[in-house]
C-alpha positions as CSV (number, residue, x, y, z in Angstrom):
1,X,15.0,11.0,21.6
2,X,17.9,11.1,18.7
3,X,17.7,7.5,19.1
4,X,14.2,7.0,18.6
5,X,14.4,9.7,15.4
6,X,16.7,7.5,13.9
7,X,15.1,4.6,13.8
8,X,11.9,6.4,12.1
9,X,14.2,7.3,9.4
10,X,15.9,3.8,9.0
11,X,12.2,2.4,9.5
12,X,10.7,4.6,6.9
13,X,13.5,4.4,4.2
14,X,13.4,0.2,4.6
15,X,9.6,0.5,3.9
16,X,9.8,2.9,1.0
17,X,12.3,1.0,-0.5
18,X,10.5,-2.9,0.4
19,X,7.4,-1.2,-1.7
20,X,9.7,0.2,-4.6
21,X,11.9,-2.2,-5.4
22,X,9.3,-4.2,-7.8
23,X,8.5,-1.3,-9.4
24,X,12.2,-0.1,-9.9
25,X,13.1,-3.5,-11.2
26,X,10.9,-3.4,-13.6
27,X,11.0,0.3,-14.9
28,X,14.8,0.0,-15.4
29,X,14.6,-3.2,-17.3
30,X,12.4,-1.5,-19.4
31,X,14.0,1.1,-19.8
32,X,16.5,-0.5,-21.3
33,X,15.1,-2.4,-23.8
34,X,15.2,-5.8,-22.2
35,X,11.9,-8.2,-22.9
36,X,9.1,-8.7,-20.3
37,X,8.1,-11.7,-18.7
38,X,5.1,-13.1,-20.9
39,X,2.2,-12.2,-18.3
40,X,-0.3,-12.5,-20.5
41,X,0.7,-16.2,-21.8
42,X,0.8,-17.2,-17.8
43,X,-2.2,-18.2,-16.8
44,X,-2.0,-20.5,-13.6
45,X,-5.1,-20.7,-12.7
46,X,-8.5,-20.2,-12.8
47,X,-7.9,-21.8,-9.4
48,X,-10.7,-24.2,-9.1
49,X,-9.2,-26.3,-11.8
50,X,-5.9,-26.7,-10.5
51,X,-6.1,-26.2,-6.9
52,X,-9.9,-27.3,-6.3
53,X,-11.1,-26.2,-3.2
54,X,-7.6,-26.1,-1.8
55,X,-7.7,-22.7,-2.1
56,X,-10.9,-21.5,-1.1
57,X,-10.6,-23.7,1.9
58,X,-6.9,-22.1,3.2
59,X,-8.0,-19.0,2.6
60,X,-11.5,-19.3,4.6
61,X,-9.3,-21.3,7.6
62,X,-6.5,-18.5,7.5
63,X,-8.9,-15.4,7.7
64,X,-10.8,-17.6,10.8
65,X,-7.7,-17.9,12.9
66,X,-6.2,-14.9,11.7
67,X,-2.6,-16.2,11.9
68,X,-1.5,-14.2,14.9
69,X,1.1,-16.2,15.9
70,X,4.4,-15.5,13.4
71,X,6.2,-18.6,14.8
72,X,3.2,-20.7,13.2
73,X,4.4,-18.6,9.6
74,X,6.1,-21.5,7.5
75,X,8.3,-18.9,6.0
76,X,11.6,-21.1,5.7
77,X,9.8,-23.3,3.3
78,X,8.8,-21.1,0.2
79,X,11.4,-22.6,-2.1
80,X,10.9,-22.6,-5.7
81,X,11.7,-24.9,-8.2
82,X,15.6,-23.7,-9.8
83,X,14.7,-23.7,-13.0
84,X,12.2,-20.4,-12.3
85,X,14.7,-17.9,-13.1
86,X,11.8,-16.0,-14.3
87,X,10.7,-15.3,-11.0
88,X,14.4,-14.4,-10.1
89,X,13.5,-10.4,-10.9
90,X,10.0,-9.0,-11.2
91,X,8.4,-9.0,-14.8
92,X,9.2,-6.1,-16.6
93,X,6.2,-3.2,-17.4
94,X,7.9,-2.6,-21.0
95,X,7.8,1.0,-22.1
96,X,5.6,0.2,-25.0
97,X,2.6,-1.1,-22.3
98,X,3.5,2.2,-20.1
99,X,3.1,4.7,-23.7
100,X,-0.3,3.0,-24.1
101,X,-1.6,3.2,-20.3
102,X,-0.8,6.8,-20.3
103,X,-2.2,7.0,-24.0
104,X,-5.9,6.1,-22.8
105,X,-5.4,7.6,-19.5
106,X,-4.9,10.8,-21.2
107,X,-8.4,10.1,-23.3
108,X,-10.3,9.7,-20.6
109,X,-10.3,13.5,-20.0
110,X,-14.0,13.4,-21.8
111,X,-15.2,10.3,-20.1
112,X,-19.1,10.3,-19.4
113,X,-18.5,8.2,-16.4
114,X,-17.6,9.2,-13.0
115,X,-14.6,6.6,-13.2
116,X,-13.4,7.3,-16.0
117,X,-12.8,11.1,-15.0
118,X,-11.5,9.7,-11.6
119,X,-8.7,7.7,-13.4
120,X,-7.8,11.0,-15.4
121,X,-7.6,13.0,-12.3
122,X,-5.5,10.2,-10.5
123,X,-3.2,9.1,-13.1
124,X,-3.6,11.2,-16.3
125,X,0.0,12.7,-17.2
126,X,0.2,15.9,-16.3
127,X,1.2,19.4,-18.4
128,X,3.8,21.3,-17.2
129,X,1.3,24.3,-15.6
130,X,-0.7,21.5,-14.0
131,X,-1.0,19.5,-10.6
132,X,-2.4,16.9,-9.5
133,X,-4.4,18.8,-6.6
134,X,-5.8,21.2,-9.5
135,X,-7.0,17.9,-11.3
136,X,-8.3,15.9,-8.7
137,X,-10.3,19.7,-6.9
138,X,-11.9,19.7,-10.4
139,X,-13.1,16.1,-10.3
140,X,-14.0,16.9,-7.0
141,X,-16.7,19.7,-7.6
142,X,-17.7,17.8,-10.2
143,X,-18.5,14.6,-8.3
144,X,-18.7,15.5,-4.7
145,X,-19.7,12.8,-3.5
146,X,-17.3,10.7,-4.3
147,X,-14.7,9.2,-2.0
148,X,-11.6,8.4,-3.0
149,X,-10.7,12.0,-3.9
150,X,-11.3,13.8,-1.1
151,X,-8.4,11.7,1.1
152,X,-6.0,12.4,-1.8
153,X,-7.3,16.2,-1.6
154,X,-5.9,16.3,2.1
155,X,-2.8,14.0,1.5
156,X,-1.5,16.3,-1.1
157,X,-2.5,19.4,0.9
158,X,-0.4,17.7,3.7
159,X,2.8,17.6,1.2
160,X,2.5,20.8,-0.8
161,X,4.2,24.0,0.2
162,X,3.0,26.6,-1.7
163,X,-0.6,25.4,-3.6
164,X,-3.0,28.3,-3.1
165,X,-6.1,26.2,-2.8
166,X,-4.7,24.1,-0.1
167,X,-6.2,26.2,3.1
168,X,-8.0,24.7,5.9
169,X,-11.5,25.6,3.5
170,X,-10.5,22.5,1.4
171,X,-9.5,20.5,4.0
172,X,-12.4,20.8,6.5
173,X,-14.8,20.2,2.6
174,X,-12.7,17.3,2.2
175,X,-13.1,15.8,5.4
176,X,-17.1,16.5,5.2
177,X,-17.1,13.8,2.6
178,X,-16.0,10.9,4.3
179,X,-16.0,11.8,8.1
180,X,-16.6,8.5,9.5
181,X,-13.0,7.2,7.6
182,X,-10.2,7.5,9.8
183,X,-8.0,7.5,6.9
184,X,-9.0,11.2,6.5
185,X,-8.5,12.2,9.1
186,X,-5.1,10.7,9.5
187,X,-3.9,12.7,6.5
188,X,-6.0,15.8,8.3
189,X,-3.6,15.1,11.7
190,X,-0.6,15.6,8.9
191,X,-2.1,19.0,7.5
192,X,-2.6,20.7,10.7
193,X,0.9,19.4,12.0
194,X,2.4,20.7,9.1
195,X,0.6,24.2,9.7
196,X,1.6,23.9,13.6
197,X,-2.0,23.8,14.5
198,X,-2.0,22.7,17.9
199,X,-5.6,22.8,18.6
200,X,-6.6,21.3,15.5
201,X,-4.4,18.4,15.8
202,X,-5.6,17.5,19.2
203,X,-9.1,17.7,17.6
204,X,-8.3,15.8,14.5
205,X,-6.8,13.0,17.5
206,X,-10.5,12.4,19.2
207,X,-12.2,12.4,15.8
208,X,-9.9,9.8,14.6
209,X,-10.6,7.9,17.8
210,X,-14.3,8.1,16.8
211,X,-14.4,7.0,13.7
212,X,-16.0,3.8,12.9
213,X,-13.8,2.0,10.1
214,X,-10.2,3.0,8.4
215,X,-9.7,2.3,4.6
216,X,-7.1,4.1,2.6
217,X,-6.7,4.1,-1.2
218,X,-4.1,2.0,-1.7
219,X,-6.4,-1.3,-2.8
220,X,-9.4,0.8,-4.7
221,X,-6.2,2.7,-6.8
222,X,-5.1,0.1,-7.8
223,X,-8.2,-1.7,-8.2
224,X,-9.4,1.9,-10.0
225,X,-6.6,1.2,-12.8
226,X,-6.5,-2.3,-13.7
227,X,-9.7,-2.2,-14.0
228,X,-10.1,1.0,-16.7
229,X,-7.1,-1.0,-18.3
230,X,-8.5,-4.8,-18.4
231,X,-11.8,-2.6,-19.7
232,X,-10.0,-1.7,-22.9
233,X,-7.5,-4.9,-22.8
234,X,-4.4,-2.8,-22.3
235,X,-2.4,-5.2,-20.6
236,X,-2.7,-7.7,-18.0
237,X,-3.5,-8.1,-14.4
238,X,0.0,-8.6,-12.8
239,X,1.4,-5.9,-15.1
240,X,-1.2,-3.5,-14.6
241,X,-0.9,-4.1,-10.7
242,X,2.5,-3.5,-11.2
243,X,2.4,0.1,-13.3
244,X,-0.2,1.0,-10.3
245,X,2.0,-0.5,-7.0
246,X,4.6,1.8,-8.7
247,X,2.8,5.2,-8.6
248,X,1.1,4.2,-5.4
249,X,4.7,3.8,-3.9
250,X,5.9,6.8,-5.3
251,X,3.5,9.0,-3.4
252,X,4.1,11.5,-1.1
253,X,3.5,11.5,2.4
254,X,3.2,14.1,5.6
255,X,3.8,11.7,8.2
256,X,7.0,13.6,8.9
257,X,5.2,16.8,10.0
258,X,3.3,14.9,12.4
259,X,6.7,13.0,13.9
260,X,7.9,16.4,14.1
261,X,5.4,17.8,16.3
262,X,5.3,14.7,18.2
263,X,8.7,15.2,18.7
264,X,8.8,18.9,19.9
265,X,5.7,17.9,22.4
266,X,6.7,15.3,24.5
267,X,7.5,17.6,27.1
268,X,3.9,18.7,27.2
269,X,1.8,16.2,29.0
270,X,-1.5,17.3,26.6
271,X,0.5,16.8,23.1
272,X,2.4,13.7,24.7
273,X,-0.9,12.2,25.8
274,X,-2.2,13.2,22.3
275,X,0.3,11.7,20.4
276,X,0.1,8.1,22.9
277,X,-3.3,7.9,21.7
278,X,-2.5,8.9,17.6
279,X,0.4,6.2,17.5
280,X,-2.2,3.5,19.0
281,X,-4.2,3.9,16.9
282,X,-1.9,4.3,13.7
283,X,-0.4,0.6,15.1
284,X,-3.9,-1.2,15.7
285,X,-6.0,0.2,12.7
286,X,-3.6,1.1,9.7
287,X,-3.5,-1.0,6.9
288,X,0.1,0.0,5.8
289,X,3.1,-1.8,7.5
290,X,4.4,2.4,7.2
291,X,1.6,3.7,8.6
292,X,1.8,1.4,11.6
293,X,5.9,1.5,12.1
294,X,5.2,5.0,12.6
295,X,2.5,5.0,14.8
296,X,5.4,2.7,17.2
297,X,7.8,5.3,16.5
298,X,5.5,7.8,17.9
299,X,4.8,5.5,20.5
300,X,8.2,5.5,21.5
301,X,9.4,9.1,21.7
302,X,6.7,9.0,24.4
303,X,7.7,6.3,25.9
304,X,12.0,6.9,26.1
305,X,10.7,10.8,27.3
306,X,8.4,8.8,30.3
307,X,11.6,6.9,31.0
308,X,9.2,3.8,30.6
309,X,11.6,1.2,29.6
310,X,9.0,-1.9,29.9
311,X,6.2,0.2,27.4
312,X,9.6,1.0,25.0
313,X,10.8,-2.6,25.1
314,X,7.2,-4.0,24.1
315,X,7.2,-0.9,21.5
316,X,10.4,-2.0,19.7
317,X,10.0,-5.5,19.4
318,X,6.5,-4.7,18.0
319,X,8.1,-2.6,15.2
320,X,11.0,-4.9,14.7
321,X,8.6,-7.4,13.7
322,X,6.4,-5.7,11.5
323,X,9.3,-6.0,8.5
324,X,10.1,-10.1,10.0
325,X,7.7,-11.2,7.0
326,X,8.3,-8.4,4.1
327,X,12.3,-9.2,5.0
328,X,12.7,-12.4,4.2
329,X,13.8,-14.0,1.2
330,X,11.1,-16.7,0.8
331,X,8.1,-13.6,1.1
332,X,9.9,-12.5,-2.4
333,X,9.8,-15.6,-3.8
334,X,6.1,-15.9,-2.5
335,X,5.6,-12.3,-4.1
336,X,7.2,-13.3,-7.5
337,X,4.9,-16.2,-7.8
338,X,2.2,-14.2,-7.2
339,X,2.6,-11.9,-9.8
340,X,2.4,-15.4,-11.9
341,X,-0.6,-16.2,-10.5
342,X,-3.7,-14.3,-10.9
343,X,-5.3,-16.2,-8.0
344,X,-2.6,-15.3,-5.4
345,X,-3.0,-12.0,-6.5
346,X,-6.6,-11.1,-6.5
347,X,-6.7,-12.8,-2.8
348,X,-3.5,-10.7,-1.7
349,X,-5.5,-7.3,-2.9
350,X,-8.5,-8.2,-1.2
351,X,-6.7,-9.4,2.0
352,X,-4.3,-5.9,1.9
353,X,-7.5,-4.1,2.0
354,X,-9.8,-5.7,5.1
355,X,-6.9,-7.0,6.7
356,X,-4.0,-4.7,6.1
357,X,-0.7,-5.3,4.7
358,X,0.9,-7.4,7.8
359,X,-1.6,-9.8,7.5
360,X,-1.9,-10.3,3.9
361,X,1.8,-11.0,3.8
362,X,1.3,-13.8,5.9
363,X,-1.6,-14.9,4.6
364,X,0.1,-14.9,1.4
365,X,3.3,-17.1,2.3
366,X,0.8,-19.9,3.9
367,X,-1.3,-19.8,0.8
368,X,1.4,-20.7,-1.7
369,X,3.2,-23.1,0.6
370,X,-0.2,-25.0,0.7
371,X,-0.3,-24.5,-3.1
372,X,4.1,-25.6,-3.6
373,X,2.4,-29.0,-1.7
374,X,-0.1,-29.9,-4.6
375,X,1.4,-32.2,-7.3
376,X,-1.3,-30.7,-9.7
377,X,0.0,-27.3,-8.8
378,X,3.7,-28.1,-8.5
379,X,3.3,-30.1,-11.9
380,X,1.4,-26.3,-13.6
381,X,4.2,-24.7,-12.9
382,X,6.9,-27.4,-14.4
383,X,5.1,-27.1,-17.6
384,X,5.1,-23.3,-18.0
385,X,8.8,-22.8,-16.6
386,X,10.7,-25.6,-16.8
387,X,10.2,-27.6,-19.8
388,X,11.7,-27.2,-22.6
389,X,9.6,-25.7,-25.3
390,X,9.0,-27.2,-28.9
């Protein structure tokens, strides 16, 4: 059981730091006073110019076959050109773009729209005698029947020691919003771990099971900000989705509570059974490569306490190659590109959000490997980073 412990924490450290490390890079730089990458003078596409219906035609065959099969990945191929030291760190968000995001976050606080008081809630600065649960409960009874707000309602209630408004009132509201989301009720299953409610987590369990789809925030947050921004033409795309990746990394999570109880159950056949089915169902429906590395790790504290080395095996591997993609050096290089490159972006949001992050990895290092093939496209990127300019 130690064993399988450890490798949660290795497992969720290697993931929190895969989803930083752009965001780091590009703070510290920053920070510092060096210059940013000129996003908003890189314009690769609009695609349909450059690429044609090279694009649109990868991306249609891709989503068909769903490309299962990793060995049919060509990630040993996503070389780019050596002149694009560029790409060799992440573009910089410089403090001066970061002063004026938080400026007209902060003036949203009189908004008319329902947006525009759901971007203050989620990423307004906050006063020293404020939280972000008190913001987002007041947008809440504003607005209740908005959806994004009531998962982050029960994620930070999953997190948060001490709020007094975080009782099992506001979760069980919360949940009433959206309780055909299984996202909600994944941050629920944290809450009542946390809480040691037994009963309530085996509840939480079946209604997960029941739900009919899973969508978290990750894609409509970011979506949510680039969009306020692009509205007021504070920035650019790639360095708005940046500023955004950044805050959505830096978020909290209760997963631990629920490996905890996992944990302390496995000796109970009810909670072991229960927590068989929750990391099943965390693998096969979450959209985060996280979320689904530790539904396997819950998988396989049941699995080692069964003695069920064939399930464990299968477990492992599974987990093990879940990071195979996000690992390697040519996935970066695909990343840095796409931060170029509009295009690849937009279709690597839309494909982390139905597909889920494992998938739009890969989907994302076939796509510019069928782009690194076109002359046209090839010949784009020789004139933005490797001439020599006048």
């Amino acid at each position: 059981m130690k064993r399988v412990i450890w490798l949660f924490c290795i497992v969720l450290l290697i993931a929190i730091g895969l989803s930083l490390q752009l965001w780091q890079e590009s703070s510290l730089a920053a920070d510092k006073g060096q210059s940013a990458a000129p996003l908003n003078q890189i314009q690769l596409r609009p695609a349909n110019v450059i690429i044609g219906e090279v694009t649109k035609n990868t991306s249609e065959t891709i989503s068909k076959n769903a490309a299962n099969n990793l060995n049919s990945i060509p990630i040993d191929v996503i070389d780019l050109p050596d002149c694009m030291e560029k790409l060799e760190n992440a573009p910089n968000v410089p403090l001066e773009l970061r002063q004026a995001q938080a400026s007209y976050f902060q003036s949203l606080s009189t908004s008319n729209s329902i947006d525009g008081q759901l971007v203050f809630a989620l990423f307004s600065e906050l006063s020293d005698s404020e939280s972000r649960l008190d913001r987002l409960l007041a947008f809440h009874e504003k607005f209740p029947e908005e959806l994004t707000s009531p998962i982050e309602i029960v994620r930070l209630c999953s997190v948060l020691d001490d709020h007094s408004s975080c009782d099992l009132n506001t979760v069980q509201n919360a949940i009433q919003t959206s309780p055909n989301n299984g996202e909600i009720w994944l941050q629920a299953i944290n809450y009542f771990a946390k809480h040691g409610d037994d009963k309530q987590v085996m509840s939480a369990i079946q209604e997960l099971v029941q739900t009919t789809y899973l969508t978290d925030n990750y894609v409509p947050s970011i979506e949510l900000y680039t969009e306020a921004l692009e509205s007021v033409d504070i920035g650019n795309l790639a360095s708005n989705t940046l500023s955004a990746m950044g805050i959505e990394a830096a978020k909290a999570w209760g997963t631990a509570s629920i490996v905890g109880w996992c944990s302390e159950g496995v000796s109970n056949i009810d909670k072991s059974q229960a927590c068989l089915t929750l990391g099943a169902e965390m693998e096969r429906r979450g959209k985060d490569i996280l979320v689904q590395s530790i539904g396997l790790s819950i998988q396989l504290m049941v699995f080692e306490s069964e003695s069920n080395e064939g399930a464990f095996k299968a477990a492992d591997e599974k987990q093990q190659s879940l990071f195979q993609v996000s690992e390697s050096e040519h996935y970066m290089n695909a990343s840095l590109l796409m931060l170029q490159d509009e295009g690849l972006l937009k279709e690597w949001l839309r494909n982390r959000h139905e597909l889920g992050e494992f998938e739009a990895q890969k989907l994302l290092v076939i796509e510019v490997e069928t782009h690194l093939k076109n002359p046209d496209y090839v010949s784009k990127l020789d004139d933005l980073f490797c001439k020599e300019k006048d």
